[in-house]
N, CA and C atoms as an extended XYZ file, in Angstrom:
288
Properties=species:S:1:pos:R:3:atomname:S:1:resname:S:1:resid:I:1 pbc="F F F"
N        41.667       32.580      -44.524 N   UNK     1
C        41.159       33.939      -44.614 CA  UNK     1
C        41.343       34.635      -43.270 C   UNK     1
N        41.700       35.744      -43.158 N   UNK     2
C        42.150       36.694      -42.047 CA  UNK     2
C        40.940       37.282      -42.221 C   UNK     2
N        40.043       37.430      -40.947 N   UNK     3
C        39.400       38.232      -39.946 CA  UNK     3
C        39.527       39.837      -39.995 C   UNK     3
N        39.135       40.517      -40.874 N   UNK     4
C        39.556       42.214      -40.813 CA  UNK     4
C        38.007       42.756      -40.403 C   UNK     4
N        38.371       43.909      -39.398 N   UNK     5
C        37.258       44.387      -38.817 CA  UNK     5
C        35.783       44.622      -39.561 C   UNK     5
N        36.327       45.192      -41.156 N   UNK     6
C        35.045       45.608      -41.989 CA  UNK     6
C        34.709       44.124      -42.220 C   UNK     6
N        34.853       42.940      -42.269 N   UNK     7
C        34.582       41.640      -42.847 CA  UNK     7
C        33.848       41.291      -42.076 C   UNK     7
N        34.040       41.502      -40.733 N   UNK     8
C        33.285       41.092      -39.413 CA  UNK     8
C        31.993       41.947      -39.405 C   UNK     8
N        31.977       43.054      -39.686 N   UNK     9
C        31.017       44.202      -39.356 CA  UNK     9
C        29.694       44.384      -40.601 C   UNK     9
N        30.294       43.192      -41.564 N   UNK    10
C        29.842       43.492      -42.808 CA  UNK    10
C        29.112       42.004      -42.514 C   UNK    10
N        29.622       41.147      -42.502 N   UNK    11
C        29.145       39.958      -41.432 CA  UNK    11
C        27.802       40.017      -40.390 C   UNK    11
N        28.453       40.939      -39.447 N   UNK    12
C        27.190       41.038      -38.379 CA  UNK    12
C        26.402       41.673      -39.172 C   UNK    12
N        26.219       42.623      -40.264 N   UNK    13
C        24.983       43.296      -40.472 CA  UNK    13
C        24.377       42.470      -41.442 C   UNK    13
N        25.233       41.515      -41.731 N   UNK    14
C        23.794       40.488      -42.742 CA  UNK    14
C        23.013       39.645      -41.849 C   UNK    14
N        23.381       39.093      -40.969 N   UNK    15
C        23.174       38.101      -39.932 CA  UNK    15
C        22.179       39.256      -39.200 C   UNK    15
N        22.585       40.480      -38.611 N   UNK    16
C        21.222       41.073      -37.909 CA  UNK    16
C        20.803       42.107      -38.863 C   UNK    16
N        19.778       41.950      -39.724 N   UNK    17
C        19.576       43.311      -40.460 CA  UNK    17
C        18.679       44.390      -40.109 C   UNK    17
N        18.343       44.112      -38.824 N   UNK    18
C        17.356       44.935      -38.244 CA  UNK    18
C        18.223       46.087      -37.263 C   UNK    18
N        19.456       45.576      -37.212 N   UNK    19
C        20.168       46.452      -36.418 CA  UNK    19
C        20.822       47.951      -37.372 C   UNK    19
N        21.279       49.067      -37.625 N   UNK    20
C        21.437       49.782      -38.026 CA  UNK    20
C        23.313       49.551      -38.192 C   UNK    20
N        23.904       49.668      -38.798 N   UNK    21
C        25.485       49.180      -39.329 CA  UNK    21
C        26.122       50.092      -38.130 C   UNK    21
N        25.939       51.622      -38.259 N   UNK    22
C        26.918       52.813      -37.496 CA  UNK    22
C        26.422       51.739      -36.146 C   UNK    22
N        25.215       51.017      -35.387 N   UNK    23
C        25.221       50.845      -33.950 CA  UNK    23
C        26.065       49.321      -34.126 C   UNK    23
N        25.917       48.652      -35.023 N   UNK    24
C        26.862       47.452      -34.806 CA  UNK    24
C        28.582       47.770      -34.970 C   UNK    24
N        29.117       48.679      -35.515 N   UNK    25
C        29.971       49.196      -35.954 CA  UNK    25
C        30.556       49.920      -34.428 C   UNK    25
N        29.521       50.695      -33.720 N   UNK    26
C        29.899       51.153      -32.688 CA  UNK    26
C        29.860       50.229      -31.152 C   UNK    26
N        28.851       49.181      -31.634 N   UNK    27
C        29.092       47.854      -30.269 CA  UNK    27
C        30.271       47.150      -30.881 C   UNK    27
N        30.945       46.720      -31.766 N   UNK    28
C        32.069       46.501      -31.982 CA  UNK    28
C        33.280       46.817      -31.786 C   UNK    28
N        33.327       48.515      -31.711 N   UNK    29
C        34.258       49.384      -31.223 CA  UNK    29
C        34.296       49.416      -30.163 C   UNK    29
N        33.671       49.176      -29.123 N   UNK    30
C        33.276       49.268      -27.597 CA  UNK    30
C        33.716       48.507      -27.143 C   UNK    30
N        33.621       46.885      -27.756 N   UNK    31
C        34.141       45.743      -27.118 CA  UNK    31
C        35.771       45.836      -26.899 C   UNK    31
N        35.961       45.901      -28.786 N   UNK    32
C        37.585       45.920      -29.149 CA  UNK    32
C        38.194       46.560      -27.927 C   UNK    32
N        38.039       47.872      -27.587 N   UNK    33
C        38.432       49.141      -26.641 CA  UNK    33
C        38.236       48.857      -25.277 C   UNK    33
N        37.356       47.713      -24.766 N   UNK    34
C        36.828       47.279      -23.256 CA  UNK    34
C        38.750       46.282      -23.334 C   UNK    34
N        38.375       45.283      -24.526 N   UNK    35
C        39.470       44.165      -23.996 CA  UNK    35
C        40.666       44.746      -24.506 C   UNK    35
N        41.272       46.203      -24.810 N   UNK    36
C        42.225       46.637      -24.876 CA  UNK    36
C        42.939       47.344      -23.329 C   UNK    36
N        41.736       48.121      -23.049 N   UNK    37
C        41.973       48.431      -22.120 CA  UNK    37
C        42.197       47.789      -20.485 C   UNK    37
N        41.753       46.313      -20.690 N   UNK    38
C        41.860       45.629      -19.866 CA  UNK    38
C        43.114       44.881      -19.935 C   UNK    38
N        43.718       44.776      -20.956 N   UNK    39
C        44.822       44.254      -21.221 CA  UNK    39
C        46.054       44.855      -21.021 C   UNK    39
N        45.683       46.359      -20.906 N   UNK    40
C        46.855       47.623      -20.901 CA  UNK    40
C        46.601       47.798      -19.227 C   UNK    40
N        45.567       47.620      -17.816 N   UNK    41
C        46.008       47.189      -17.130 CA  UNK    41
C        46.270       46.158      -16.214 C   UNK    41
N        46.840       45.233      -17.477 N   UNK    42
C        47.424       43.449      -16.812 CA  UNK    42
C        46.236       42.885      -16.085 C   UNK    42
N        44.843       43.485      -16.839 N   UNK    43
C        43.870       42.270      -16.343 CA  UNK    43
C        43.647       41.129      -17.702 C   UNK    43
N        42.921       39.790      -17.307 N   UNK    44
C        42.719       38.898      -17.492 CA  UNK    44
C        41.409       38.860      -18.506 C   UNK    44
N        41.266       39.193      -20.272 N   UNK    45
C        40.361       38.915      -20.989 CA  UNK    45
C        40.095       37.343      -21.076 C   UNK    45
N        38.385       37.257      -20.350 N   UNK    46
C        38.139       36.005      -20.590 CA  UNK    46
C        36.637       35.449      -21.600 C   UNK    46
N        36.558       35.197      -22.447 N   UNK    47
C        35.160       35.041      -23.478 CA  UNK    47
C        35.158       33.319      -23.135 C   UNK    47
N        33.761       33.275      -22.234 N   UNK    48
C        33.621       32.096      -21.400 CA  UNK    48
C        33.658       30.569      -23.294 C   UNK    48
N        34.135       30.111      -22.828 N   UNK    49
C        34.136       28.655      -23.903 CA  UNK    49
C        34.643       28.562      -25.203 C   UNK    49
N        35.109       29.970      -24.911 N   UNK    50
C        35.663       30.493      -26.559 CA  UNK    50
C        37.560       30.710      -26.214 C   UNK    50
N        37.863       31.285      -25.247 N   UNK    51
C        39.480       31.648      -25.434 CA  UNK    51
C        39.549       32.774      -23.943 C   UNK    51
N        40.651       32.803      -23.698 N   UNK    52
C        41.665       33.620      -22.425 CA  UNK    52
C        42.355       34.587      -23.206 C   UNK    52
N        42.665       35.769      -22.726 N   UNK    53
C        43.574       36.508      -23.262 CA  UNK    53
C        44.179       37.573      -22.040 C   UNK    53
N        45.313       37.199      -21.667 N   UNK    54
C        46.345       37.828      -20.512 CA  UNK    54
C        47.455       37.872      -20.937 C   UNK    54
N        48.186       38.753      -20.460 N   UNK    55
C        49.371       39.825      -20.770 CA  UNK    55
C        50.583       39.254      -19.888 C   UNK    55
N        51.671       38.603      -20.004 N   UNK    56
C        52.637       38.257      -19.516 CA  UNK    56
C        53.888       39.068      -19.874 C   UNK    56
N        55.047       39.309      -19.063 N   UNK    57
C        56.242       39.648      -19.307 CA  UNK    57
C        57.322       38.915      -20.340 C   UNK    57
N        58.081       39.431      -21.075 N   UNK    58
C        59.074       38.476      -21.938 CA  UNK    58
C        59.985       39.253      -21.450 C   UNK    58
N        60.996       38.538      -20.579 N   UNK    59
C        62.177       39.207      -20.027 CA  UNK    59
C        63.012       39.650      -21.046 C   UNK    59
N        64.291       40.877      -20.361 N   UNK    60
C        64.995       41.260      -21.201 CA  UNK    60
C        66.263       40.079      -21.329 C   UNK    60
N        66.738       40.527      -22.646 N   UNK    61
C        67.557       39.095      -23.349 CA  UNK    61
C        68.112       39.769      -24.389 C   UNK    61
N        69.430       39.224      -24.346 N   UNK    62
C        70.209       39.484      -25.665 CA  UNK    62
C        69.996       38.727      -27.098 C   UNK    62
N        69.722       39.167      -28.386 N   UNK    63
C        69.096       38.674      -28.939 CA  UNK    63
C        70.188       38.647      -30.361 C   UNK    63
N        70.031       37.944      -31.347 N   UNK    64
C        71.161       38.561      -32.764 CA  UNK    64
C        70.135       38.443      -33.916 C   UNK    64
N        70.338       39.896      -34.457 N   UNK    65
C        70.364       40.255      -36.118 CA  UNK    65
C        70.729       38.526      -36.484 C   UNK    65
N        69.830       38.758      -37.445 N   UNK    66
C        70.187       36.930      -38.356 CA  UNK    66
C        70.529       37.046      -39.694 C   UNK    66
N        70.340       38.687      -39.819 N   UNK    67
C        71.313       39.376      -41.122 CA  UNK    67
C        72.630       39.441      -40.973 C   UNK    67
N        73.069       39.995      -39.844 N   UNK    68
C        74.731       40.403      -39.665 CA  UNK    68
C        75.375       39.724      -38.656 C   UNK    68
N        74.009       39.197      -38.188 N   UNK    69
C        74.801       37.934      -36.802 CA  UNK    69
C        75.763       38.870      -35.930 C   UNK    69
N        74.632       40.705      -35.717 N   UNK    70
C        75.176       41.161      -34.670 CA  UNK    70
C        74.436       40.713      -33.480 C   UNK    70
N        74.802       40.980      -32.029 N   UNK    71
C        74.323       40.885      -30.845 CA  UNK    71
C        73.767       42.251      -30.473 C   UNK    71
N        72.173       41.881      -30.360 N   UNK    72
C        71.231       43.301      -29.667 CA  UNK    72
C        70.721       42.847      -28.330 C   UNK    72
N        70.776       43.861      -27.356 N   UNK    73
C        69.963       44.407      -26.371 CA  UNK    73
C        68.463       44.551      -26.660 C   UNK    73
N        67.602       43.475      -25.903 N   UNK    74
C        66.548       43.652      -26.026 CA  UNK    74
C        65.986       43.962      -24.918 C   UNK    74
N        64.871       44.838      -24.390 N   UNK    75
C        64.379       44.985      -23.397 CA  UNK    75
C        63.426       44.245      -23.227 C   UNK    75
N        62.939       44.135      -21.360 N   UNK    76
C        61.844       43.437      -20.942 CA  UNK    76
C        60.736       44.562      -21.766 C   UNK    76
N        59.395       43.304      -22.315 N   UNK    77
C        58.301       43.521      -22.570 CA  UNK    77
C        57.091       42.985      -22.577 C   UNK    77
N        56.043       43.765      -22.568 N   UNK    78
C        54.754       42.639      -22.408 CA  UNK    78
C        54.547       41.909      -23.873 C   UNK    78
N        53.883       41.210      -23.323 N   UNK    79
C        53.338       39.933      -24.604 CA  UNK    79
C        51.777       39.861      -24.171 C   UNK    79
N        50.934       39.354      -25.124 N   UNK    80
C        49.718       38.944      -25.322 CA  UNK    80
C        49.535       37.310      -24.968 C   UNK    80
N        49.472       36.618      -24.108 N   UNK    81
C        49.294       35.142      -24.344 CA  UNK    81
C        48.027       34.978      -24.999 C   UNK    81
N        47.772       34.040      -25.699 N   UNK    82
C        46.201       33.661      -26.473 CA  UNK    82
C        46.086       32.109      -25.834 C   UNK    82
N        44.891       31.951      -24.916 N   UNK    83
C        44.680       29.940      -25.242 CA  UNK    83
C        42.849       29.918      -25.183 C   UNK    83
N        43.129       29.231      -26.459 N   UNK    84
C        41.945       28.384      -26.896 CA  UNK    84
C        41.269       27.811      -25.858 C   UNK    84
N        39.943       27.838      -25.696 N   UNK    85
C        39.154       26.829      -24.412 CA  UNK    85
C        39.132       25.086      -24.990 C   UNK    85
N        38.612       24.443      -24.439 N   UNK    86
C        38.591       23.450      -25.173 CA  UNK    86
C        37.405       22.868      -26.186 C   UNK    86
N        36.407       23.485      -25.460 N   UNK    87
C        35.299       23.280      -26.435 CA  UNK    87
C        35.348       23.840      -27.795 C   UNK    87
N        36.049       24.612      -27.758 N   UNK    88
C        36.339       25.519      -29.204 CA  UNK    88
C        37.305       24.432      -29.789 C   UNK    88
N        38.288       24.520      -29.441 N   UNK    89
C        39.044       23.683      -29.625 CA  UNK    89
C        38.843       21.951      -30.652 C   UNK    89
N        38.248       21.617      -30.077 N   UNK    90
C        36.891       20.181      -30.378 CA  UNK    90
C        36.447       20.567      -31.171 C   UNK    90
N        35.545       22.005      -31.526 N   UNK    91
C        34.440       22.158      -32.605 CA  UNK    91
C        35.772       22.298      -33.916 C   UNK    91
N        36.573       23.425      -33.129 N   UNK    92
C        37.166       23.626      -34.846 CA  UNK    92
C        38.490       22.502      -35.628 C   UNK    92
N        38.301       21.620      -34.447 N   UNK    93
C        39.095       20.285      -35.215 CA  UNK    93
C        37.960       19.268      -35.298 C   UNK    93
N        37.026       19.318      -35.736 N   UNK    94
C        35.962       18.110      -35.720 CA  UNK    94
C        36.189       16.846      -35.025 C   UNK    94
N        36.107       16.991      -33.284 N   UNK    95
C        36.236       16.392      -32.483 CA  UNK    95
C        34.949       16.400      -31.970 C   UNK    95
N        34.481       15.176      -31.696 N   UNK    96
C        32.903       14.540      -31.147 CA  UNK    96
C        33.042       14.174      -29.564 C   UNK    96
């Protein structure tokens, strides 16, 4: 199952029902938009025991269509790296 924002938001408001949906809806939006913007300038998202998230370069490289097996020009671009911490890691492979 894929993670979509209303699933999450629909989620947190059963789990806190004392909170009002528009303010969980809007601390949700806040976060998303904190670790976007930190990412757009090449800083380092870190959620302590849970995962890293930093922005690396993918150099430019010639690349081929695997339809026509032409040769394209690709430009340098950023990438998203994702790594798992390890404790997460352990819990979600049922490691003791």
């Amino acid at each position: 199952m894929a993670i979509v924002k209303s699933n999450l938001l629909k989620q947190l408001a059963d789990n806190y029902p004392n909170f009002l949906r528009k303010d969980l809806s809007k601390l949700l939006d806040t976060i998303l938009n904190e670790i976007e913007s930190a990412l757009k300038q090449d800083e380092r998202v870190e959620l302590r025991n849970i995962f890293t998230l930093e922005t690396r370069i993918q150099k430019a490289r010639i690349s081929r269509n695997p339809k026509t097996n032409e040769k394209i020009e690709t430009s340098e671009k950023k990438t998203i790296h994702f790594k798992m911490s390890k404790e997460w890691f352990k819990k979600i492979n049922n490691y003791d």
